[in-house]
N, C-alpha and C positions, 0 to 999 in steps of 0.2 A: 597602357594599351600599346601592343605590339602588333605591326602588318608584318605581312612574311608574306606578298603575294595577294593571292584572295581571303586567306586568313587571318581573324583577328583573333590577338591569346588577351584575355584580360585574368588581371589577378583576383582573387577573391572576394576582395572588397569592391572593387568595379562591379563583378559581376550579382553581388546579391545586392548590390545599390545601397546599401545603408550600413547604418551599424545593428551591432545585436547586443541589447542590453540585461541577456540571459534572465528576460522578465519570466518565459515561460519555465523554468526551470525554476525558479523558486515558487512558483505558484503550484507546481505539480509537487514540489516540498509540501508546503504545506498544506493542500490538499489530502496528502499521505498520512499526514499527522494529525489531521478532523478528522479524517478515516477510522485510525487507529484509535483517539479518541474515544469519538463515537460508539466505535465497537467493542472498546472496552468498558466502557460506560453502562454498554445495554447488558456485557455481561456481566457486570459484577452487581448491578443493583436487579438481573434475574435470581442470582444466586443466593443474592443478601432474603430474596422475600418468596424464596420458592419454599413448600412447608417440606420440613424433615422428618422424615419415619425415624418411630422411636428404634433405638439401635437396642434391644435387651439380649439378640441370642450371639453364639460364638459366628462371625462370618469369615465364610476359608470361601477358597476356590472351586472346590470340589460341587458334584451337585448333590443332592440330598438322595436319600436310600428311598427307595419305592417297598413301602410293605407290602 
């Protein structure tokens, strides 16, 4: 800690008073990754038991001819 006057300069760690054990930033990690989890989870066992229509005809892009 520095006076200059009526000014005090403190450095970094003076001023936030402690230390920082970068707890939140691994928890916002993994957080990210139960997320991902998660949502990949819910996607792949919708897809595993969602029913599939039978595929028998040619399928293009195109839309189909109006008789």
């Amino acid at each position: 800690m520095e006076r200059h006057g009526e000014e005090v300069h403190l450095d970094t760690t003076e001023a936030r008073g402690g230390d920082t054990p970068h707890v939140v930033r691994y928890m916002l990690i993994f957080g990210l990754v139960l997320a991902i989890l998660a949502l990949s989870a819910i996607w792949i066992t919708g897809a595993a038991t969602s029913p599939q229509g039978e595929r028998t005809g040619h399928v293009t892009n195109q839309a189909t001819p109006e008789s």
